[in-house]
C-alpha positions in Angstrom: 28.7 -8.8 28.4 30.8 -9.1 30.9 30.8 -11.0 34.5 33.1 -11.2 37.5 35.0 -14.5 38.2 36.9 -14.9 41.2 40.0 -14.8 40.2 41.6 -18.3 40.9 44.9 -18.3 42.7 48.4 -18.6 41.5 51.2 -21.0 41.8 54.9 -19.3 44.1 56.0 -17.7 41.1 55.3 -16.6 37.8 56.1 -18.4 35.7 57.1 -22.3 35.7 60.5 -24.0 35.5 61.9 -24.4 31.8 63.3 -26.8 32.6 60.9 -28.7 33.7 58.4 -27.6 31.0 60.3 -28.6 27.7 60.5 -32.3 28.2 56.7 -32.2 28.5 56.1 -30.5 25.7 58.5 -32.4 23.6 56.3 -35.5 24.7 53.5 -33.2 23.4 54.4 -32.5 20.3 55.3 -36.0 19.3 52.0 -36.9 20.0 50.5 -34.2 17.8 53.0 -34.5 15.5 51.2 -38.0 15.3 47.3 -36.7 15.0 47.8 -33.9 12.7 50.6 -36.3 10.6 47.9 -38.5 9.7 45.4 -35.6 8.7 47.8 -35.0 5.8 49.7 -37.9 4.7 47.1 -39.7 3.3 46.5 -36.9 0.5 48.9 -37.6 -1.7 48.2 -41.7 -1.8 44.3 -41.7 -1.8 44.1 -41.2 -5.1 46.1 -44.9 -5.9 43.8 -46.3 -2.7 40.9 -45.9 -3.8 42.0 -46.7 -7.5 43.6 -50.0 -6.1 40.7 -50.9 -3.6 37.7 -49.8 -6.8 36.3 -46.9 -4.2 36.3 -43.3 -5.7 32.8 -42.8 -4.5 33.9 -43.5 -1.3 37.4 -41.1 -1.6 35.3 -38.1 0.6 34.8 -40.9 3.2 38.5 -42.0 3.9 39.2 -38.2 4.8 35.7 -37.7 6.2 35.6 -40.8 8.9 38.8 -39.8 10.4 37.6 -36.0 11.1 34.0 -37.1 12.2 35.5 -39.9 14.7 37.9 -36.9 16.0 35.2 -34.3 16.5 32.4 -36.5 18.2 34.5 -37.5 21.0 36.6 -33.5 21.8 34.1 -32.4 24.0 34.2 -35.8 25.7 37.7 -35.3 26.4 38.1 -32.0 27.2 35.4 -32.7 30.0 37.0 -35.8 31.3 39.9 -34.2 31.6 38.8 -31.3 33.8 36.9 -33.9 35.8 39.3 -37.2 36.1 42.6 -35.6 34.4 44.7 -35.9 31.2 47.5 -38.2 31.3 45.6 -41.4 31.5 43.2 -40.3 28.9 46.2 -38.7 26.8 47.7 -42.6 27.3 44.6 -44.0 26.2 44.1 -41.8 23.0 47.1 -42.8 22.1 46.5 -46.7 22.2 43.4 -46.3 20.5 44.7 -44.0 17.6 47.5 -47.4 17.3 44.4 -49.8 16.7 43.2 -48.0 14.1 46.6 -47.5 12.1 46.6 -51.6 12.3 43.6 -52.1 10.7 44.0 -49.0 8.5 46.9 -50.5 7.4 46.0 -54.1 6.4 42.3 -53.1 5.0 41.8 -55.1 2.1 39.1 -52.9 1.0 37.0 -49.6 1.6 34.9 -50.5 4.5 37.6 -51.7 6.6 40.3 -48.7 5.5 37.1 -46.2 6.7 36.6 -48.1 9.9 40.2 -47.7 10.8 40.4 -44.6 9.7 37.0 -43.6 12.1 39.0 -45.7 14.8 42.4 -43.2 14.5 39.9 -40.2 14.6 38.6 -41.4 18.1 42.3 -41.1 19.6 43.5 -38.3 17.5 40.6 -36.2 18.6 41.8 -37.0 22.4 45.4 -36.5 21.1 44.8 -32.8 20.0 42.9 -31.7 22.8 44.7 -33.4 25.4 47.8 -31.6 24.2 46.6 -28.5 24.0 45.1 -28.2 27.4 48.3 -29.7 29.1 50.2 -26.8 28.0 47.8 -24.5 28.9 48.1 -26.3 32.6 51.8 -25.2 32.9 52.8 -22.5 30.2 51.1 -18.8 31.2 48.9 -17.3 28.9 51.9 -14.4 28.0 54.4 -17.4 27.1 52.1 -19.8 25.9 52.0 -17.5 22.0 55.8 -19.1 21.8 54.9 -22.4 22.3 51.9 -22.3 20.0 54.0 -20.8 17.5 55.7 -24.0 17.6 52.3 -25.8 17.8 51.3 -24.5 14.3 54.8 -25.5 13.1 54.1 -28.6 13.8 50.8 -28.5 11.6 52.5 -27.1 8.9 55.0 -29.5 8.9 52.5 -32.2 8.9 50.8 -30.6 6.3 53.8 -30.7 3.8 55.5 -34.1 5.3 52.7 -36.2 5.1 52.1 -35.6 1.6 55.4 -36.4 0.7 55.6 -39.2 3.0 52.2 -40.5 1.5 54.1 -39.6 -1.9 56.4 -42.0 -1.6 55.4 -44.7 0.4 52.7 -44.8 -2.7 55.4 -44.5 -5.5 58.2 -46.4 -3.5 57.1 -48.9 -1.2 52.9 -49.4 -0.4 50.6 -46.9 1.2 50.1 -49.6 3.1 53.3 -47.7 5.4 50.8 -44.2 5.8 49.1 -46.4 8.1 52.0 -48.7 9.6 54.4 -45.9 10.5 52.3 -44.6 13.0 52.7 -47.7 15.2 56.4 -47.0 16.2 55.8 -43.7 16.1 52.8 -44.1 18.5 54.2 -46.9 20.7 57.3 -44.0 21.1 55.1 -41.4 22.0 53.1 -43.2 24.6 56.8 -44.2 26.0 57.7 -40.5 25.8 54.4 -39.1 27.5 54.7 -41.9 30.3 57.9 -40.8 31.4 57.8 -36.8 31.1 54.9 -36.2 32.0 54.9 -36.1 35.5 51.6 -34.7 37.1 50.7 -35.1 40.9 47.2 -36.6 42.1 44.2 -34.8 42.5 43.2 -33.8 46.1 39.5 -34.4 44.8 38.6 -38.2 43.8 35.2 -37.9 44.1 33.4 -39.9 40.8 32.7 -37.7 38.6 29.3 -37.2 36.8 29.1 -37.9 33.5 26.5 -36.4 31.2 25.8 -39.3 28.7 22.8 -37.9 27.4 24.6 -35.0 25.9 27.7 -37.3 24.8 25.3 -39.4 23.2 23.1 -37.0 21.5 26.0 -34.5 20.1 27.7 -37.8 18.6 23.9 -38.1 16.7 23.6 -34.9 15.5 27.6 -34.5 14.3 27.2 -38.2 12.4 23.5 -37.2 10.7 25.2 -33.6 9.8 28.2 -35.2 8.2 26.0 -38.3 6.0 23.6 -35.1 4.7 26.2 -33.7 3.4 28.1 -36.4 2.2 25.5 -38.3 1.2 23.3 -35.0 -0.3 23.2 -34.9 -4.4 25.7 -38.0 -4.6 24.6 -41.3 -2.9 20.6 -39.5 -2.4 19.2 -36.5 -4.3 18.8 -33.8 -1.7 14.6 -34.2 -1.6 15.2 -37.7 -1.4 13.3 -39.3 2.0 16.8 -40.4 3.3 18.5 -36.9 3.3 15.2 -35.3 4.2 14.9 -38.0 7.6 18.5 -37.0 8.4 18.2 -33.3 8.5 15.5 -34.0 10.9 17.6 -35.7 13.3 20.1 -33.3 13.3 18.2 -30.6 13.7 16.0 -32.9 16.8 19.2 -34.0 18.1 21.1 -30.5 18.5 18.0 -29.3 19.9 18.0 -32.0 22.2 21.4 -31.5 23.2 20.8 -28.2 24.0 17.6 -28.8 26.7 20.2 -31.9 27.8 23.1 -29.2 28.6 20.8 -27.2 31.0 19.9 -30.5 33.2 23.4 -32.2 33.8 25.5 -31.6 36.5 28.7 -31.6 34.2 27.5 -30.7 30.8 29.7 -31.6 28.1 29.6 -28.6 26.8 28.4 -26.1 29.0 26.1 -23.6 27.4 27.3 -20.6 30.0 30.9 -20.5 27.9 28.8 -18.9 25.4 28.3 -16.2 27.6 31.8 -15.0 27.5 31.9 -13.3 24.2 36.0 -13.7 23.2 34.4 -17.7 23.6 31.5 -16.8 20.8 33.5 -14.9 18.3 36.4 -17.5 18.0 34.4 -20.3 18.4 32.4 -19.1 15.2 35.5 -18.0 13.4 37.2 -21.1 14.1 34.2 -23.1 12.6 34.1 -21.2 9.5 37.9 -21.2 9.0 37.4 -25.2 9.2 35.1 -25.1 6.7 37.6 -23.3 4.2 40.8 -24.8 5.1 40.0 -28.2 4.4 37.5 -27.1 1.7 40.5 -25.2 0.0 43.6 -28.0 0.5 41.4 -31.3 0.7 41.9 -31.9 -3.0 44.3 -30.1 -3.8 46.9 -32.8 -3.8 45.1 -34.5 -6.3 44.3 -31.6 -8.5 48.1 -31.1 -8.4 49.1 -34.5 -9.5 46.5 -34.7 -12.4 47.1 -31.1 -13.7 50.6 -31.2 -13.6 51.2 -34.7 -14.8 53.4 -35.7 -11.6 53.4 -38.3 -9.0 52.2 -38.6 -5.7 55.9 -37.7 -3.9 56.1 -34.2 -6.5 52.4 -33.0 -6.0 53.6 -33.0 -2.1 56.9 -31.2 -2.8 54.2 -28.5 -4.5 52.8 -28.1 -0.8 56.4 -26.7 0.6 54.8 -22.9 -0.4 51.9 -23.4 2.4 54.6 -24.7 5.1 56.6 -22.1 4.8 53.8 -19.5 5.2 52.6 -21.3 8.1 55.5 -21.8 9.6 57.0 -17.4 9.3 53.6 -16.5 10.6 52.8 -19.4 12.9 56.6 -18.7 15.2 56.5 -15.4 14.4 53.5 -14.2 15.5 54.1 -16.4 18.8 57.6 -14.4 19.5 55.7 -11.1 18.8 52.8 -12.0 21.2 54.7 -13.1 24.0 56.7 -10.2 24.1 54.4 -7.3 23.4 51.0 -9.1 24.8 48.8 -8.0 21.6 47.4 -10.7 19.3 43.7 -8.7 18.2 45.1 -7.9 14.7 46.4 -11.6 13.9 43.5 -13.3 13.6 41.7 -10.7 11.9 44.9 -10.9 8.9 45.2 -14.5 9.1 41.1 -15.1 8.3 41.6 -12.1 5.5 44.6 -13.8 3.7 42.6 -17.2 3.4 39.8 -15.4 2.1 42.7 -13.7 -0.8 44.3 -17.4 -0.7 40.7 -18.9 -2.0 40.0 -16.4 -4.2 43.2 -16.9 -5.5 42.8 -20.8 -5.9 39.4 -20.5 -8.2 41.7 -18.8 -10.8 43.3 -22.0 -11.3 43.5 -23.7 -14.3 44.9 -26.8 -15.8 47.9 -24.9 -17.4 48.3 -23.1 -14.5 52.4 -23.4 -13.4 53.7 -24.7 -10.2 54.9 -21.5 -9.6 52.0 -19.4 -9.0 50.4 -22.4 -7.9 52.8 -22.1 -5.3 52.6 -18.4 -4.6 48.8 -19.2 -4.1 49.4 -22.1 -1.0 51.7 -19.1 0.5 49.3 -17.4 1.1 47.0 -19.7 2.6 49.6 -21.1 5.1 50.4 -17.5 6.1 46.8 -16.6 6.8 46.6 -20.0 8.9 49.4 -19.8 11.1 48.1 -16.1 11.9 44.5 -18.1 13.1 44.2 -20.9 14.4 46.5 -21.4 17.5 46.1 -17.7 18.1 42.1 -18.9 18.2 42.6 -21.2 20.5 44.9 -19.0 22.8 42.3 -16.1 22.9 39.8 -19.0 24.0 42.2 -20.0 27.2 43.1 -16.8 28.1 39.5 -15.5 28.4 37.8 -18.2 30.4 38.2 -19.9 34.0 40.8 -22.4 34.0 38.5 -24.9 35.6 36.7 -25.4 32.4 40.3 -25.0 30.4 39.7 -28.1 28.6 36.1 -28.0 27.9 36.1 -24.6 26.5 39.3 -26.1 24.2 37.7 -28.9 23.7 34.6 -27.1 22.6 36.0 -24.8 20.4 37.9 -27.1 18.9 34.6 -29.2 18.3 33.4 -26.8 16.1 36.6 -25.8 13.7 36.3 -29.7 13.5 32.7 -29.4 13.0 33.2 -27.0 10.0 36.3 -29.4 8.7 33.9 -31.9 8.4 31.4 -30.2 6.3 33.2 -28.4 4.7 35.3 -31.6 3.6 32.0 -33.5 3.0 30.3 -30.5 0.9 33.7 -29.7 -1.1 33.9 -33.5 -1.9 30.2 -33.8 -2.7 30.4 -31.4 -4.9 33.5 -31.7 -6.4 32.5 -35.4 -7.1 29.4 -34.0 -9.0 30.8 -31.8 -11.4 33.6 -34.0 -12.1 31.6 -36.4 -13.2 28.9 -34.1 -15.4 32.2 -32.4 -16.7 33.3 -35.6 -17.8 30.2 -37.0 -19.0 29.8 -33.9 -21.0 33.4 -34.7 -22.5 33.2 -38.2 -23.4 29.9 -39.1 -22.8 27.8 -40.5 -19.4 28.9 -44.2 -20.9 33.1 -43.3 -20.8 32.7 -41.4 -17.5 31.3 -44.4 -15.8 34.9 -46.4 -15.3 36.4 -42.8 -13.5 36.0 -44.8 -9.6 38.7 -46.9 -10.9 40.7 -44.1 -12.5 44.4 -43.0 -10.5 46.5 -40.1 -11.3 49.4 -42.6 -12.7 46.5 -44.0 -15.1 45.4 -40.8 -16.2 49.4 -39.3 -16.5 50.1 -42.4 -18.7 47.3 -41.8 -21.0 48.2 -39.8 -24.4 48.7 -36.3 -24.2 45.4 -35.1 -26.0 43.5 -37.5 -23.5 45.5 -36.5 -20.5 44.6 -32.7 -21.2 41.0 -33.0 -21.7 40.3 -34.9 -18.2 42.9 -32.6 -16.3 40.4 -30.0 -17.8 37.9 -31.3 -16.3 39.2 -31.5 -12.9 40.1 -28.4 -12.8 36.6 -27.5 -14.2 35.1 -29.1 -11.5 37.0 -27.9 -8.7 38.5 -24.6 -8.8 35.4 -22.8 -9.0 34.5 -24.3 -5.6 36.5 -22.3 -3.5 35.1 -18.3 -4.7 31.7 -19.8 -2.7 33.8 -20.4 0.4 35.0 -16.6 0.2 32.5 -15.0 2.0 32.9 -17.1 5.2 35.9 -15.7 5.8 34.3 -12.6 5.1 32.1 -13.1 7.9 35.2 -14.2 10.1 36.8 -11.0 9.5 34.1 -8.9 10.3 33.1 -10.6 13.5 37.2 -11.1 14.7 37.0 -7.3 15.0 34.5 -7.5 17.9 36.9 -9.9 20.0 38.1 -8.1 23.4 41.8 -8.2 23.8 42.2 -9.0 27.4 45.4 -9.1 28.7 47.6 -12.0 28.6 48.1 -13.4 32.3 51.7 -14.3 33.4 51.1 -16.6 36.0 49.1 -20.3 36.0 46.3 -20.3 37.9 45.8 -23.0 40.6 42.5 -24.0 40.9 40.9 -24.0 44.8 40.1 -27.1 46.0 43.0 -28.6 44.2 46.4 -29.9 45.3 48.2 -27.7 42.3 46.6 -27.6 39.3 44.1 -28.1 36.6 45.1 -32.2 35.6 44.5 -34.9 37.1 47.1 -35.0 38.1 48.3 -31.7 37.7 51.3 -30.7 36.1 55.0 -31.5 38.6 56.6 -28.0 37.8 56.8 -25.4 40.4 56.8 -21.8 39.1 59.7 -19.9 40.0 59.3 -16.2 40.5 59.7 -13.6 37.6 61.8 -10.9 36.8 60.5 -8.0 38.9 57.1 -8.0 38.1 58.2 -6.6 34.9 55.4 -8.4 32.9 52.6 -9.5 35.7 49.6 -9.7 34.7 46.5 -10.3 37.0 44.7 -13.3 35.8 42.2 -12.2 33.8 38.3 -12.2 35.1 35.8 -14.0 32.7 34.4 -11.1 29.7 
């Protein structure tokens, strides 16, 4: 379907000041060097966490609370930020992610290590959406593949270093430090985004209208979506009253939500982005890629450490495969969009090799070697930094830049929507079998001391005993991942239908405005480009 948009106008040029741009996004990627950092660098250390603080049945919950706190509150900023701008709000995410590290970092047991984790998820969220939209105030669409490319670098480094950071602050020092390192780091990036990121005031001032209904009711349905399937066949059986009343007020809520988005005067998330269908496919492929990525490398740190009879710091150095996958595909594929304007096939590749990467990761045994294991995570990191940031860039590039941080906001919502679930349903069942397989092993009465069990605990046990519960981890989990196979399945199929509109080499300025999107929008001037070589009209709404 498609609709004409007016297209929006343009700043002088085409294409804005280097110089001018790099400092901001340096100030950028420290921040989500931050958010994504602390995605990752608990994987390695919760294993000795929860062993230390007597919480295994709570492990899911550590990862969970920090994803469900980011996801609730995306739309919220993505929508603020159109209406009020970024910067403040990209200050306050940061202060608020801080908090949480603190008391993260001197829980003295599960409840308060979840409610600081929950706490970080409500500024990271802010942090990743934030970031993203502020380069897409002042990079155009045609050069904004480079900078992504460097975006997913950063993930992938995350996703390697904070392992091995949680690695060795674990075997080395206290894990106690995954949580206290991000308070330099953060009071440094809130120093670093004050200064470079220079945006002028918005012409408008007007106060803008809030839609609390929706705020309030998608935060209901995401939390009741995440506790059913957290909660499902673990804490309650699945026909249990408790589950049952939950399901219900997820489904009430979303339908709520919905009727709720067709009354306010600044929805949250407005239900017209689903008209534009490059919005609908990605949206729904980003959703179900969440769902596999964090299903497939959630517990794979610990799987790594029992199975191979290592440490916290080694089973991260085992991750180095998926960065470097990540991180050839993620710059690569930027380089090659920005200069020949296709990106269609990426994300069609990228969802196919996560569906090879998963099937590949249920052939996994205990006595599997490093090696392949390795070989496997390449894989996966090369189908990843082929999708996600080229997701989000077909997302910007096809809608109005008025609603540039809601529609990245939104999108992101539901990639983080599918991280949760699939996080919580992976853990739930993972937790399940582990503890049939080793009930079955050495009987219901042994396998009731496993929420105190670590990795160090179970590697210092005798060989015989070692093998037969690294048996049963991988028993329980591996088998996991050929049920998440068809989702990408489904991504494939639907990433063919995306339209490939072309890549705009100009930033829009918005009417009404005094230059740009923020609240300030972005201090750079454009400065023209080569000829007219590579313009490109902004693109109308498909």
């Amino acid at each position: 379907m498609t609709t004409t948009a007016k297209v929006p106008a343009t700043t002088p040029g085409a294409s804005a000041d280097k110089t001018r741009i790099i400092p901001i996004f340096i100030a950028l990627m420290v921040a989500m060097l931050l958010s994504s950092l602390d995605q990752t660098i608990l994987g390695t250390a919760l294993p000795t966490i929860v062993g230390e603080l007597d919480g295994v049945q709570h492990m899911l919950w550590v990862a969970t609370a920090y994803i469900l706190g980011a996801t609730v509150v995306m739309p919220m900023y993505g929508k603020l930020g159109d209406l009020i701008g970024r910067k403040t709000l990209f200050l306050v995410a940061l202060s608020i992610f801080i908090v949480g590290s603190i008391i993260g970092g001197f829980a003295t047991n599960m409840e308060l290590l979840i409610a600081g984790r929950a706490i970080q998820g409500l500024g990271g969220g802010g942090l990743m959406i934030l970031s993203q939209a502020i380069i897409a105030d002042v990079v155009p669409p045609r050069d904004r593949g480079k900078y992504g490319g460097f975006i997913g670098a950063v993930f992938a480094f995350s996703a390697v270093v904070g392992p091995l950071l949680g690695g060795l602050f674990t075997d080395s020092l206290t894990w106690r430090w995954a949580f206290w390192i991000n308070i330099p780091l953060g009071i440094a990036a809130i120093a670093t985004a004050a200064i470079f990121i220079r945006l002028p005031k918005r012409a408008n001032r007007a106060r803008p209208k809030i839609d609390y209904l929706g705020t309030a009711l998608i935060a209901i349905a995401t939390t009741s979506l995440v506790l059913v399937t957290s909660w499902g066949g673990t804490e309650y059986e699945w026909d249990s009253i408790v589950i049952i009343a939950l399901i219900a007020l997820t489904v009430v809520a979303a339908a709520l939500f919905v009727w709720a988005e067709t009354t306010a005067v600044e929805p949250i998330i407005p239900l017209t982005l689903f008209k534009d269908r490059n919005f609908t496919i990605t949206t729904v492929a980003g959703l179900l890629t969440g769902v596999a990525m964090f299903g497939a490398i959630g517990y794979m740190p610990t799987f790594l450490q029992i199975a191979n009879g290592i440490n916290a710091t080694e089973s991260g150095l085992l991750l180095l495969p998926m960065l470097v996958g990540l991180l050839i595909t993620a710059v690569g594929s930027g380089i090659l969009m920005s200069k020949t304007g296709r990106y269609k096939w990426m994300p069609i590749t990228g969802a196919a090799l996560i569906g090879v990467a998963l099937v590949l990761f249920s052939t996994l045994t205990a006595t599997t070697s490093p090696f392949v294991t390795g070989v496997y995570l390449f894989v996966l990191g090369a189908g990843l930094g082929l999708t996600i940031q080229v997701l989000v860039l077909i997302v910007q590039n096809s809608v109005p830049h008025k609603v540039l941080g809601t529609a990245t906001a939104a999108n992101a919502f539901f990639r983080e929507i599918g991280a949760t679930v699939g996080s919580a349903v992976v853990g739930s069942v993972f937790s399940t079998r582990l503890v049939a397989e080793l009930a079955d092993t050495f009987g219901s009465g042994e396998s009731a001391g496993a929420n105190s069990l670590t990795p160090a605990a179970i590697n210092a046990l005798p060989t015989e005993l070692h093998d037969l519960i690294s048996t049963a981890y991988a028993n329980a989990l591996t088998p996991i991942y050929l049920f998440l196979v068809p989702l990408m399945v489904i991504a494939v199929v639907m990433l063919f239908f995306i339209k490939e509109i072309p890549l705009a080499s100009t930033v829009p300025v918005m009417e009404g405005m005094e230059d740009d999107s923020d609240d300030e929008a972005v201090a750079v001037t454009a400065t023209p480009t080569a000829a007219g070589t590579d313009e490109v009209e902004p693109p109308s709404k498909a």
